[in-house]
N, C-alpha and C positions, 0 to 999 in steps of 0.2 A: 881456331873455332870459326864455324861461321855459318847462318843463317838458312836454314833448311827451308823450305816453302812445301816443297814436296817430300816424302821420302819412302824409301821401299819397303822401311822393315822400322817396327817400331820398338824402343826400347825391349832388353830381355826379360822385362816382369809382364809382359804384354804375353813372350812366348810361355813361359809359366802358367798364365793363366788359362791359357790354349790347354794344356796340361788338367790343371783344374778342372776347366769347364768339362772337359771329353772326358774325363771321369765319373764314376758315381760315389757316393760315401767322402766325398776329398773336400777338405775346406780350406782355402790360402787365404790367411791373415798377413797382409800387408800395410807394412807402416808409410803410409801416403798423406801428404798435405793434401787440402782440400781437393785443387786443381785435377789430381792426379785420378779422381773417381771416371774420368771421359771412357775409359777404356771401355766401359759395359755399354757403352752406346754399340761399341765394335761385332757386338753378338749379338745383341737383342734388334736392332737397326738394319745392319750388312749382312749378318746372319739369319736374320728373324727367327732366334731362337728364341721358346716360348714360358723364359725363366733370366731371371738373371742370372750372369755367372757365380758360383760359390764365393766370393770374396765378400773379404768384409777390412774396410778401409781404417786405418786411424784416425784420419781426418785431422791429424795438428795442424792446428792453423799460427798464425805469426807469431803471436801473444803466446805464446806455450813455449816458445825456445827456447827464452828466459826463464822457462822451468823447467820437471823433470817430465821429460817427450818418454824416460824409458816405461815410466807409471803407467803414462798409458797408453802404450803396448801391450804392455802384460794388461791390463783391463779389458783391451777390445779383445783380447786372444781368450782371457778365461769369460766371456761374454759369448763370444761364437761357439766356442767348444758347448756353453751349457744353453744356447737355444738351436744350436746345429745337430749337436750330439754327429758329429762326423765319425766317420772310421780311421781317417789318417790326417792332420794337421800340415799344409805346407808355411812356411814364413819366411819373408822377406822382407827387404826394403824396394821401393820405388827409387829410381833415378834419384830425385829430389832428396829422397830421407837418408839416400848413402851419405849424403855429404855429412852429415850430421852424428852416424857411427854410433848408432844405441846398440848393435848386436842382437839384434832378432831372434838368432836360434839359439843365442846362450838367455835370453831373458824369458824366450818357449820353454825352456826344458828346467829353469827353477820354478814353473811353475807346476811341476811334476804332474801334467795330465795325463790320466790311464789310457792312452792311446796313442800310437808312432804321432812324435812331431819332425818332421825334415826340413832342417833350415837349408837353404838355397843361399848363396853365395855368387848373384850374378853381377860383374862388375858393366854398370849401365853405360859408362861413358867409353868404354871398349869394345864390348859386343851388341849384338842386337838380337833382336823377336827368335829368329828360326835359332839361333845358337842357345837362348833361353829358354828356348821348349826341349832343346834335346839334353841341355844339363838337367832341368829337372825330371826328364826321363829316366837319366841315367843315375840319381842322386835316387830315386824311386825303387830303381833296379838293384841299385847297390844295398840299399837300406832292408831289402825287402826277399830279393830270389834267392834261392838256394838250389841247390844241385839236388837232382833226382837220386833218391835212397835204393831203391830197385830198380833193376832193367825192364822193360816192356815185354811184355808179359808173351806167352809164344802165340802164334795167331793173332794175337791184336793189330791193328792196323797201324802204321807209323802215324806218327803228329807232329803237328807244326804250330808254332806262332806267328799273328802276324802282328808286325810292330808297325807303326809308324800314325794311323789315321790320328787325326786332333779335330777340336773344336775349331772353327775359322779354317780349317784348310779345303785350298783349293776342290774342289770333289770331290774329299773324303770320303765323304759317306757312301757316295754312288760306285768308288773305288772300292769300296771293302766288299761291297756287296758282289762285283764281278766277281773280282780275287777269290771271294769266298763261295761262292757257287765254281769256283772252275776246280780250286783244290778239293772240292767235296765230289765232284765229278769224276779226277782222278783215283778216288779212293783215302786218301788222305783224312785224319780226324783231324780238325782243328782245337786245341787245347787251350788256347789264351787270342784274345784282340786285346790290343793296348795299343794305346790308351784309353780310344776311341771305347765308352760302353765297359773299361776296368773295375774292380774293385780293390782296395790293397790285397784282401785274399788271393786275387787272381794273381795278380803281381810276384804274389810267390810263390805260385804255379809255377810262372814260367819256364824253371829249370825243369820239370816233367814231358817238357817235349823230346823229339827227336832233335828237328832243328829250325830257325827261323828263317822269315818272310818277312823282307826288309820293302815298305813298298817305297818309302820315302828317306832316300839318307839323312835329308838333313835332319830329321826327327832321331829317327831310332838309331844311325850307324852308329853312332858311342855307343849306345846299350847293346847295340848285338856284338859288337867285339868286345865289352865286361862281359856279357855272356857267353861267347864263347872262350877266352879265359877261364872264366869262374866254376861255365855248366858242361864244357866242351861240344856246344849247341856249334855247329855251322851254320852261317848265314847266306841267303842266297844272294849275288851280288846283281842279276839281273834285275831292271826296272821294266815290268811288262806293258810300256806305252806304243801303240802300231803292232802292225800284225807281225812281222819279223821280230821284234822283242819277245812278244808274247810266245809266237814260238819257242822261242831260245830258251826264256822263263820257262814252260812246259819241260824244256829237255833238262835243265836245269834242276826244276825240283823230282824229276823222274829219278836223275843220278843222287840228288841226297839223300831219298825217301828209298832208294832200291826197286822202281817200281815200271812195269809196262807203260808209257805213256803212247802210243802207237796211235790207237785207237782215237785218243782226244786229239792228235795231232791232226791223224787223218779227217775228222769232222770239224776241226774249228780253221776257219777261215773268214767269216765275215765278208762283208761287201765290198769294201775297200780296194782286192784287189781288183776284180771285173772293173769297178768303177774307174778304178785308174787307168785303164785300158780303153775306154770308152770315149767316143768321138767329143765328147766336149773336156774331156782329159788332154786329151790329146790337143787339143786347143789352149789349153794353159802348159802344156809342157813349157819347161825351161823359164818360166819367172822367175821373176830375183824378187826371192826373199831374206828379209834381215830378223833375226829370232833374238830375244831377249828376256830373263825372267830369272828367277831360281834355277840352280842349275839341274836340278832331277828334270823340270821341265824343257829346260832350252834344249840342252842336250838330245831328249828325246823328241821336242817336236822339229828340231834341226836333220834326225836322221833321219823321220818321219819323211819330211819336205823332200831332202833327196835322194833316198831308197824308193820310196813305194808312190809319190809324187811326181818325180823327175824335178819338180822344180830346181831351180839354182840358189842354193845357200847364199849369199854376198856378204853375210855377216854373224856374228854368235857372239852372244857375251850372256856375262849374271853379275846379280850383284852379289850374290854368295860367296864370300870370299873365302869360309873354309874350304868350300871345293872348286876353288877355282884351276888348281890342278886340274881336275878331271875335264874341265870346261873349258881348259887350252887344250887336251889330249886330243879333243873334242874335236874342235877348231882347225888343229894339228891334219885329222886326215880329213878334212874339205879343205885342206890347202889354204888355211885362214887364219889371222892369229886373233887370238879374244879377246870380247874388249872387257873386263875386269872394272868394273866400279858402280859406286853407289849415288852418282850425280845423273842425275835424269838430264841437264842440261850437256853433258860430254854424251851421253846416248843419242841425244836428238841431234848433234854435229855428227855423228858419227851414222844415221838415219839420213841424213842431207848428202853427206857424200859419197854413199851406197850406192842410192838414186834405187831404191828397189820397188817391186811395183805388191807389193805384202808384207807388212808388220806384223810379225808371231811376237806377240809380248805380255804388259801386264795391264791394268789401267791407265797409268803412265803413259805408255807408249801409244794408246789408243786418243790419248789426247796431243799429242807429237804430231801421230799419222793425219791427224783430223788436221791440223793447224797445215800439214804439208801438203794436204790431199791425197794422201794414199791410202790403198785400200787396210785393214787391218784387223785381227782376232784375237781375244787373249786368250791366255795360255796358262796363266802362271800371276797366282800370288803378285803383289795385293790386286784386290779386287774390288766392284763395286757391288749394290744387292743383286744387279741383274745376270751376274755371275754365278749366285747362288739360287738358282732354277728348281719352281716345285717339284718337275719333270725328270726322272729318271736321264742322269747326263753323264756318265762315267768318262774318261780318258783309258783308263786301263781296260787291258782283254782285248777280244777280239768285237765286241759292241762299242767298248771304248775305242777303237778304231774307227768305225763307222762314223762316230759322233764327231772326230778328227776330220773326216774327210771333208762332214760337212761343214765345221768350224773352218777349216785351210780354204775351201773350194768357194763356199756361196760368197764371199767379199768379194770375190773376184768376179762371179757371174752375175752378182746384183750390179757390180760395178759396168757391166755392160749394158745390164739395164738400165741403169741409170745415164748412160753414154748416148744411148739409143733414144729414150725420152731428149735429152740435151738437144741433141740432132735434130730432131722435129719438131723444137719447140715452136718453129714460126708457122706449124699446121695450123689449118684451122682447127683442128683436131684437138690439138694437143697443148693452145695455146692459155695463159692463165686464167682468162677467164670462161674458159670451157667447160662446164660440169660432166663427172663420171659419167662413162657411156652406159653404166650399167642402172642410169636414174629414167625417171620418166619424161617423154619427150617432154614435157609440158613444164616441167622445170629447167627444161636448157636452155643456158645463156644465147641472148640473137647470135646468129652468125658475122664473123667479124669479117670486112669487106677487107680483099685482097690488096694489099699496100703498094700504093705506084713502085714500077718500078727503081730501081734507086742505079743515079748514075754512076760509072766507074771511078773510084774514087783515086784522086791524083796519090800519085806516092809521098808519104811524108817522112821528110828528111831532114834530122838530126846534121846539123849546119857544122862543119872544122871549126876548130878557132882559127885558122887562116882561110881567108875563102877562096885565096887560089889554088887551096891544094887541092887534091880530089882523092889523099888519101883520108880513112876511120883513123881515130886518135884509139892510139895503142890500147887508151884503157875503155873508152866507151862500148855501149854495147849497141849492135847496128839496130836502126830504127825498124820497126815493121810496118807495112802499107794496110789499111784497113780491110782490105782482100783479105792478106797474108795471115792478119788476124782471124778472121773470120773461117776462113778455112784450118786454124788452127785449134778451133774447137770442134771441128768435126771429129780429133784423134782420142779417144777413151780418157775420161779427167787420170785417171791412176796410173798412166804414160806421158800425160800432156805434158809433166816439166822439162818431162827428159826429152821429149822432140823438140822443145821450144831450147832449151839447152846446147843440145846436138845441130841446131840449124846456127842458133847465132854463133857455135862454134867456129863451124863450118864456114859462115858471111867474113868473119872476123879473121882466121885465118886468110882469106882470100881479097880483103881490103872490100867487100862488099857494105856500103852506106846504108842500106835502105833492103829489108828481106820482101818479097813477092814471091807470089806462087810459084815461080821457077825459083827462086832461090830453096824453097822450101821442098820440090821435089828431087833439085840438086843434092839437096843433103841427104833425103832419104834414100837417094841410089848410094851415093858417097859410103853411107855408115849400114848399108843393104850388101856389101861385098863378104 
């Protein structure tokens, strides 16, 4: 065991609650020491959702162990039930209350409430959040769907489910709403969204479709394969993130559904591709990026970056360890092997000897990027509130693409603005105490008089420990000359390591003492071949 500071994914009664919350009519009574109530900050706070989530906590606190913790359970649970009046019951324990083993779903169901109670079963110190949202999906599913009694009826249009949106996820919401305008376009009836907007009613709907629409594995895949088992529903295994997905997805549900998709082919393209084509495209071709997050997302924004980008992949990984299969297969054809894990400290080594000039990641990684100076966008679960944007911002479809391009692109083009400002900053123009040009002359700071010239400043040099050698000591790194410097911030901050890198490589290989502007232009023809 050992001391987490950061982490990606929070206990599986957190995913649960995801569950919960994205629901309507659903109440989870969880047995939780006081401590354990923090989670509703996670929605109403990061989400600014304008309710708290359905839970309703135990709250045992110390003094209680020494008695009986199972009382009351069964008290908060027949208390929710008679001011909630819910449609379906879920119950758990919290991390904290496993240890302790009162049986939650067997102390729910002697309390013989007239309504489904479904105990959840999620073992805390083993899995995590997204694996705990998709068990009580599928514990939802099981409890709940049934297989369609009649065939669809002649002339009716096929139907589909889509599984997967939750409360706290990454764009869900703006995700459902593409998906769901594209398959209505199709011709397609949509028959159930789950969990996102469910009711248990709905829930046993679901066997009444044709077949499902999986938009997030790590949520729905369990429950679409009980379903298709159980309803003999297929599931679509395309994830429609970038325009090339999106397509396939379109062909995809064309073949499940039986149905002409031509037409939506022909008309959905989105901006993305022109843009990728376009002269300031073409000026980021071939960056090295390193992608990280959930793997529905890395995945997709990895193939994103080098299909329809050109950029250069240099790295892939997730912390999602159920599919980390797919996220080495991933990895597999850009020629990379994944990096697999849930320590933010082995990402950020792993970030360092990339050397990439864009981080596709989570929040995490956007304080990584920031500590190494590179540029950076997330992507992907966890997030912080400014993630969750009042603005229409989907990932998926062919708008969710667009929104892609500008999430990938503008860190990189702000980053030259910001390169460009650097440059000039010793303008008069441009200097700190300059006021906006766009103020009234009469509030602009005096003009700052132009700074004597500054003499050429001697080389300074990093001394041997013997002074009559004149070779660098194997391990030091050669000195720079205050020139050398200086002209080394002329090169964009989101490259600068990697030239300052590349040059003392280059010094150090060569026994060079002391880097100057010919050392420095040496390198760049040297690592220019």
């Amino acid at each position: 065991m050992k001391l987490t500071v950061w982490t990606y994914e929070a206990p599986p009664h957190v995913g649960a609650m995801r569950i919960a919350t994205a629901m309507e009519g659903v109440h989870y009574v969880l047995h939780a020491p006081q401590g354990d109530t923090y989670a509703d900050l996670l929605f109403t706070m990061i989400e600014r959702r304008d309710q708290r989530p359905p839970v309703t906590y135990t709250t045992f606190q110390a003094r209680d162990l020494g008695a009986d913790t199972a009382e009351i359970f069964k008290e908060a649970a027949r208390e929710a039930y008679e001011r909630f009046e819910p449609d379906l019951m879920l119950v758990g324990a919290s991390c904290t209350a496993e240890l302790i083993q009162d049986d939650p779903g067997g102390l729910a169901r002697a309390l013989n409430l007239p309504i489904p109670v479904v105990p959840l079963e999620l073992p805390s110190y083993q899995r995590k959040e997204n694996w705990g949202a998709a068990e009580t999906f599928l514990q939802l599913v099981r409890a709940l769907a049934r297989p369609r009694t009649a065939p669809r009826a002649e002339g009716e249009a096929p139907s589909c489910n889509i599984l997967g949106p939750t409360a706290l996820g990454f764009r869900h919401r703006d995700d459902l709403d593409e998906i769901h305008r594209l398959l209505v376009r199709m011709g397609l009836r949509v028959n159930v969204v789950a969990p996102l907007g469910a009711r248990a009613h709905d829930i046993a709907r679901l066997g009444e479709a044709d077949f499902n629409v999986v938009l997030y594995p790590e949520i729905a895949g369990s429950a679409a394969r009980h379903l298709e088992r159980a309803c003999r529903q297929p599931f679509t295994k395309t994830v429609p993130i970038g325009v090339n997905a999106t397509r396939e997805f379109i062909a995809e549900i064309g073949a499940l559904a039986g149905i002409d998709v031509s037409d939506v082919l022909a008309e959905g393209a989105g901006r993305l591709p022109w843009w990728s084509r376009s002269v300031d495209s073409n000026y980021l071709t071939g960056k090295r990026v390193f992608v990280f997050g959930d793997a529905t997302h890395a995945i997709a924004a990895a193939r994103v970056a080098a299909e329809e980008l050109c950029f250069e992949v240099v790295g892939l990984g997730t912390y999602s360890r159920e599919l980390a299969r797919e996220v080495r297969e991933a990895a597999g054809r850009l020629g990379l092997e994944a990096l697999i894990t849930d320590d933010h400290l082995e990402v950020e080594d792993a970030i360092a000897a990339a050397a990439p000039e864009l981080v596709l990641g989570t929040q995490m990684e956007r304080h990584i990027a920031k500590r190494l100076g590179i540029a950076c966008a997330v992507i992907s679960a966890p997030v912080h509130v400014q993630d969750f944007p009042a603005r229409y911002s989907p990932q998926m479809g062919f708008e969710g693409a667009n929104v892609l391009f500008d999430t990938f692109v503008h860190p990189l083009v702000m980053g030259l603005e910001e390169h460009l400002l650097s440059m000039f900053r010793d303008d008069f123009e441009f200097n700190d105490a300059a006021v906006p040009s766009h103020l009234a002359s009469e509030h602009a700071a005096p003009r700052r008089e132009a700074a004597p010239a500054t003499p050429p400043a001697e080389p300074i040099v990093v001394a041997p420990p013997a002074a009559a050698s004149t070779e660098t000591d194997a391990s030091a790194s050669p000195a720079w000359t205050a020139e050398a410097e200086k002209e080394l911030l002329k090169i964009p901050f989101f490259v600068r390591g990697k030239a300052r890198r590349n040059t003392e490589r280059f010094a150090h290989e060569r026994g060079v003492a002391s880097i100057t502007l010919e050392t420095i232009y040496d390198a760049k023809a040297h690592f220019s071949r």
